[in-house]
MIGUVEX-86176 format. One record per residue (C-alpha): residue number from 1; residue in three letters; chain; y, z, x. Coordinates in steps of 0.1 Angstrom, whole numbers. Layout:
NODE   resi   resn   chain       y       z       x
NODE    NUM    ala       A       Y       Z       X
...
This chain:
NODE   resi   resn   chain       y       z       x
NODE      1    unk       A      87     172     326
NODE      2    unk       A     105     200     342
NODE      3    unk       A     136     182     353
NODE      4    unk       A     139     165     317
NODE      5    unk       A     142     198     300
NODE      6    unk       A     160     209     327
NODE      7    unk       A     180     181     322
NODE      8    unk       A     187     187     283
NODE      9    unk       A     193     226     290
NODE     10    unk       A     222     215     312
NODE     11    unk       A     235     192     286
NODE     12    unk       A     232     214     260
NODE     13    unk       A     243     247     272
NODE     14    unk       A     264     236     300
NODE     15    unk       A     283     263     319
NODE     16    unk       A     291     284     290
NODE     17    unk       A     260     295     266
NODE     18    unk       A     283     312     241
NODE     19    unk       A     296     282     226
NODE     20    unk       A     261     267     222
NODE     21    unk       A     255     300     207
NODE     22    unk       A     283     294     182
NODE     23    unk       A     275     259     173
NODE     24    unk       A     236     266     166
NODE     25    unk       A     248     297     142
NODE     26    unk       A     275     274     126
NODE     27    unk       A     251     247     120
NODE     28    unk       A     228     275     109
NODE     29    unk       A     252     289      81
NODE     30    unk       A     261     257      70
NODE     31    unk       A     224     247      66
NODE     32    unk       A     217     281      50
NODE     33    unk       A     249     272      23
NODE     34    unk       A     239     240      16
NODE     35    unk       A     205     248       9
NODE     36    unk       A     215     274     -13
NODE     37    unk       A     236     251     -34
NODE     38    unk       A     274     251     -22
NODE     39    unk       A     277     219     -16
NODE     40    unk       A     316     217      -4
NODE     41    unk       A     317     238      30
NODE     42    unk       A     321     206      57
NODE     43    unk       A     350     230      63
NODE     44    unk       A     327     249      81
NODE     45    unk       A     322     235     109
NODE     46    unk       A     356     223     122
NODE     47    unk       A     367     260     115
NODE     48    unk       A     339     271     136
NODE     49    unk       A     348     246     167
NODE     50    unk       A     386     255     163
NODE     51    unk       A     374     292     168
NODE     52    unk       A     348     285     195
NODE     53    unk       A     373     268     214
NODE     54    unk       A     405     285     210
NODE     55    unk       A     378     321     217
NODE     56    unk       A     367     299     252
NODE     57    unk       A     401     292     267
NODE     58    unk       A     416     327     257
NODE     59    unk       A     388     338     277
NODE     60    unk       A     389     312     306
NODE     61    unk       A     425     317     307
NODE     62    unk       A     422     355     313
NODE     63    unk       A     398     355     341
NODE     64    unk       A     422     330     364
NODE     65    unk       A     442     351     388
């Protein structure tokens, strides 16, 4: 059991928990939105990824001698 969750932790979160962070709160939002009764933000999420990524490789790119 250990090494399947282990497993799924590593899959999930991968070397860089931040951008897990960012796609459980942008899921989140958008969850919270459509539950609420907006029923047009799909832009959500793309915007989120484009901003999760772009926010990952500014970062990677900064800490490379």
């Amino acid at each position: 059991m250990r090494g399947f969750l282990r497993f799924w932790y590593d899959f999930i979160v991968g070397d860089d928990w931040t951008i897990a962070l960012g796609v459980v709160l942008a899921l989140g939002v958008t969850a919270l939105l459509v539950h609420g009764g907006m029923t047009s933000v799909w832009w959500l999420l793309p915007l989120a990824v484009a901003i999760g990524l772009s926010w990952s490789v500014l970062r990677a790119a900064k800490q490379r001698p």
